[in-house]
C-alpha positions as CSV (number, residue, x, y, z in Angstrom):
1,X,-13.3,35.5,-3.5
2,X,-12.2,32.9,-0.5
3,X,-15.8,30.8,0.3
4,X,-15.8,28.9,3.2
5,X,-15.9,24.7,2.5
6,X,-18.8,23.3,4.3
7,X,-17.8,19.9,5.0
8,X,-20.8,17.2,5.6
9,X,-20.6,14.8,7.9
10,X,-21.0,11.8,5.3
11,X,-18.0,13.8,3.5
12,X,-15.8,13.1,6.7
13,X,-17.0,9.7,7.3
14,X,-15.9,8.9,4.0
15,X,-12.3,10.4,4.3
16,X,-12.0,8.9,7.7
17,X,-13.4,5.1,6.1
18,X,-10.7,5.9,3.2
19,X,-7.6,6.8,5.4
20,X,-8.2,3.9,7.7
21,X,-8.4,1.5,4.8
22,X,-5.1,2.7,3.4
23,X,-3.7,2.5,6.6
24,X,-5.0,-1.4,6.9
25,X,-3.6,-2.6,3.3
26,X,-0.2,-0.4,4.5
27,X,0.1,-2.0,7.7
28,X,-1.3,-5.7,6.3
29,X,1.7,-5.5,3.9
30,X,4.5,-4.4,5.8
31,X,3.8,-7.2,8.1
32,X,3.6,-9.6,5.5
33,X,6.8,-8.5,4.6
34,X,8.6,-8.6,7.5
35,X,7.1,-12.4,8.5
36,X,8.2,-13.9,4.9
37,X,10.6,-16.8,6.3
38,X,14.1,-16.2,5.2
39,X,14.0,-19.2,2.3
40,X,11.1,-17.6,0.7
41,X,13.3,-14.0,0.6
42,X,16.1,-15.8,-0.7
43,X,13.8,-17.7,-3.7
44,X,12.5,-13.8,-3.9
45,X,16.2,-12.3,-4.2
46,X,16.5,-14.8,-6.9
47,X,14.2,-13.3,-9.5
48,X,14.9,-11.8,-12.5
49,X,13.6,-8.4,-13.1
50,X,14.5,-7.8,-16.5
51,X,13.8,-10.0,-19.7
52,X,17.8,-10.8,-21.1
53,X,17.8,-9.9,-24.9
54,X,20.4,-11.5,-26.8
55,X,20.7,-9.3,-30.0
């Protein structure tokens, strides 16, 4: 019932090349985060989120 998965080695590359880019954009935008200078968080802070209906 149970098979063993036979895993190629282009199958593992390709996981490996996928993790590692996740990692990058993860890592890229937490430290593009934390570097914003403090007036651009404050314009940031300052944004609406929601549309104001006035019915």
């Amino acid at each position: 019932m149970f098979r063993r998965l036979i895993i190629e080695d282009w199958q593992r590359t390709l996981s490996l090349v996928g993790w590692m880019l996740f990692a990058l954009v993860f890592v890229t935008s937490g430290l593009r985060a934390f570097l914003l200078p403090r007036t651009e968080v404050k314009k940031l802070e300052d944004l609406p989120l929601e549309k104001e209906f006035h019915e």
